[in-house]
C-alpha positions, 0 to 999 in steps of 0.5 A: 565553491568549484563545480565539482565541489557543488556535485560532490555535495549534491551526490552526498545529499541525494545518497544520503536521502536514499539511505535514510529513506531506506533505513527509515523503511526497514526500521519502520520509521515514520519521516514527515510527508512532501506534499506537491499538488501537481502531481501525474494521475495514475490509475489503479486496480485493486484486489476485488475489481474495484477500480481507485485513483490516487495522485502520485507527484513526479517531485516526492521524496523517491524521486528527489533523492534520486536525482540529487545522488545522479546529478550529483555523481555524474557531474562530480566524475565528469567535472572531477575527473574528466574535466570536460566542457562546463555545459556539457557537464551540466547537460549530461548530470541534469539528463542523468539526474532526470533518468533517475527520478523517471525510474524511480518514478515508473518503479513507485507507479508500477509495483508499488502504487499499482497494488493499492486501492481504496478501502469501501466500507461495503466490502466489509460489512458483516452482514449477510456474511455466509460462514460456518461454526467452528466452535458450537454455539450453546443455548444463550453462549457464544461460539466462533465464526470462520468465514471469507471476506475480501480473499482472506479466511477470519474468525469472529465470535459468534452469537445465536441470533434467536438464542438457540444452540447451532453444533459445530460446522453448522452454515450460518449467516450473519444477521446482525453484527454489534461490539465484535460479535456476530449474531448469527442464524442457520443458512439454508440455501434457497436454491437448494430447495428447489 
């Protein structure tokens, strides 16, 4: 096998990886997981000011691939058809390569994993959830909860909590929350008594 028989295959691996990959992405396809544990620490915010940490390796999938079609390309032009010196090829494919995995690398750290945050269990807990009733509750039925959690607008099921009839649009709060139905009781804000 010649130099550039090796980078032509090297480019049609990498490419090939990255086609998969962002066919797999499109069609929603799950491809197993590379795992390497030395990764790079890269700090993120999530949406509620809680601030989360995840390990994001420089050797993933992205970056491989990336790497393979760059090494692969640039030193099958520069062997192939340019016939310049060997370690100068390898040089400036292996520079390549690396530039490319770098990007790919910042563009996964920047906009993709930058946007991700641990999930915490208190952040959607039900109770002392502050809503309003879009659907009334009748004595002993069930109506239906609108409220915010999180920056997004939900609806649940509702339940009075002492059994008595709330009408529609009626402030209420979560006092309780079992089997998807929140058991509800009227809100009356306490500094508005004042």
């Amino acid at each position: 096998m010649t130099w550039s028989e090796f980078y032509f295959v090297c480019f049609c691996v990498g490419f090939g990886l990255s086609a998969l990959s962002l066919l797999a992405g499109s069609a929603h396809l799950h491809l197993p997981h590379l795992h390497v544990h030395h990764g790079v620490h890269v700090s993120m915010h999530g949406g509620a000011g809680h601030g989360s940490h995840a390990d994001l390796s420089w050797f993933n999938f992205g970056t491989i691939a990336a790497f393979l079609a760059w090494f692969g390309g640039t030193g099958y032009l520069l062997e192939h058809f340019y016939h310049v010196w060997f370690p100068v090829v390898l040089g400036v494919a292996v520079f390549s390569g690396l530039g490319a995995g770098a990007l790919v690398f910042w563009f996964l750290a920047k906009f993709l994993m930058g946007r991700e945050a641990e999930l915490d269990p208190a952040d959607y807990d039900m109770v002392g959830v502050l809503g309003k009733l879009s659907i009334p509750i009748r004595t002993g039925g069930t109506g239906e909860l609108i409220y915010s959690q999180e920056g997004t607008r939900r609806v649940t099921g509702a339940r009075s909590e002492e059994g008595e009839p709330l009408p529609k649009g009626c402030e209420v709060m979560v006092a309780r929350y079992e089997k998807g139905i929140a058991y509800v009781r009227r809100w009356s804000d306490p500094a508005g008594e004042l």
